[in-house]
C-alpha positions in Angstrom: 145.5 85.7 103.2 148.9 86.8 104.0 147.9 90.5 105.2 145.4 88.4 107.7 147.1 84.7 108.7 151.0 86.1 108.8 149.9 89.3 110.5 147.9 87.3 113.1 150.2 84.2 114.2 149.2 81.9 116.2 146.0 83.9 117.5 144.3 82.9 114.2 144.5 78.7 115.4 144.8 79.3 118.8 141.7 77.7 121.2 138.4 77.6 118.7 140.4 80.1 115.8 139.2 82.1 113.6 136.2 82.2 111.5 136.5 84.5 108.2 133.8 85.4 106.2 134.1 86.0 102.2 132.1 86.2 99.1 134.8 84.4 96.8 134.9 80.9 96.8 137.5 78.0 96.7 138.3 77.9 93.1 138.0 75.1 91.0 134.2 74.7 93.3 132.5 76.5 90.6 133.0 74.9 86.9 135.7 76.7 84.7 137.0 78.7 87.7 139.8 76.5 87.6 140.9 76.6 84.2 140.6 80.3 84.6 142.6 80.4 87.6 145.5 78.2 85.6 144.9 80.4 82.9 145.3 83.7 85.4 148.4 82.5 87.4 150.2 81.7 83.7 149.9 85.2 82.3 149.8 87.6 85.7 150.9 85.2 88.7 149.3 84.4 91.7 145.5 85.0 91.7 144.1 87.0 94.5 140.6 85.7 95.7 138.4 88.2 94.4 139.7 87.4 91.0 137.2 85.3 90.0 134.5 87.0 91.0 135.8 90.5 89.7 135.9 88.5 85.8 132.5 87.6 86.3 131.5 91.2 87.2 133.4 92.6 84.2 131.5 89.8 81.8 128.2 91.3 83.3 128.9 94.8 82.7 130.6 94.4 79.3 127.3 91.9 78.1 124.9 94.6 79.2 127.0 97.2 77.5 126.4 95.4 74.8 122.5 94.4 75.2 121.9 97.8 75.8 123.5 99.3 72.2 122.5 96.7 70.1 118.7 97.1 72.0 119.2 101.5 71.0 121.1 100.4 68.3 123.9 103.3 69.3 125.3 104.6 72.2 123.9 103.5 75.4 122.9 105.8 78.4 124.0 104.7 81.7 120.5 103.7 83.0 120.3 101.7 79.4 122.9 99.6 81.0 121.5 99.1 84.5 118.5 98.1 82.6 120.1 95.4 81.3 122.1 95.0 83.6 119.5 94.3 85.8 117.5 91.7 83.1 120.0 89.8 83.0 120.7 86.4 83.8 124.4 84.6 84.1 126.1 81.7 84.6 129.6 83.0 85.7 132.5 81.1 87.7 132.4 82.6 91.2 129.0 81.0 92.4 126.8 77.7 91.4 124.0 79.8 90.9 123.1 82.3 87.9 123.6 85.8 88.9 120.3 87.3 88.5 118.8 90.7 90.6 116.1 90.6 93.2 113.7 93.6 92.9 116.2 95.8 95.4 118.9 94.9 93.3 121.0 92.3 95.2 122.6 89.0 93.4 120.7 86.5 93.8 123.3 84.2 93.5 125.8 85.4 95.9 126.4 83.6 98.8 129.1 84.3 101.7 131.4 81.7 102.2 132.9 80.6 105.8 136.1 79.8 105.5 139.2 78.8 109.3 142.3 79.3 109.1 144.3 76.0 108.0 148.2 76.8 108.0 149.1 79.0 105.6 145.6 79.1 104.0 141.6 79.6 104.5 139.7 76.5 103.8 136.0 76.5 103.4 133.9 75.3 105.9 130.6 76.3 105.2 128.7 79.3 103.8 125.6 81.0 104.2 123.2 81.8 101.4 119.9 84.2 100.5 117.4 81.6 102.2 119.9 81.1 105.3 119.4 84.9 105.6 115.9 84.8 105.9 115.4 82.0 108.0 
């Protein structure tokens, strides 16, 4: 926020504003992503808004890590991972939905948020999900 709203001034309320575009979400919208952003600020300071969605992408790699050595029972190789990666199913705090993978690849789940410019801060307004897209 501060390397877009102080930067910008007044241009980013002037007439209509601005509209910004972002794949993290308010926190506290998503259960627990509030108790882990009180939980964040107390031991590192002030979150950053990818924070929440970076834990749940750490979760997700470090679970299929795991599915994928206790599945070889060792060692896992790297496309053991995406494997499991990719069969997986989670309930994370930076969207409503379960993260889950399409056949391309892409999260299901993730959805871009729309956010203005309100003082010294974004404030949702909208977003735009998967079936938006394709309508």
């Amino acid at each position: 926020m501060k390397g877009f709203i102080q930067p910008a001034g007044e241009a980013a309320t002037a007439g209509e504003g601005v509209l910004v575009l972002s794949a993290a979400p308010a926190l506290g919208r998503v259960p627990g992503s509030a108790e882990f952003a009180e939980r964040y600020t107390r031991r590192f300071g002030p979150i950053a808004n990818y924070a929440a969605n970076s834990y749940d992408a750490a979760r997700l790699v470090l679970r299929a890590i795991e599915q994928a050595g206790r599945t070889k029972g060792g060692l896992p190789t790297r496309s053991e991972v995406v494997a499991a990666l990719r069969a997986s199913h989670y309930q994370g705090i930076a969207y409503n939905q379960p993260v889950e993978w399409d056949a391309k690849g892409d999260n299901t789940a993730a959805v871009i948020f729309v956010n203005v410019v309100d003082g010294d801060r974004f404030k949702e307004v909208g977003e735009i999900t998967r079936e938006d897209v394709r309508n």
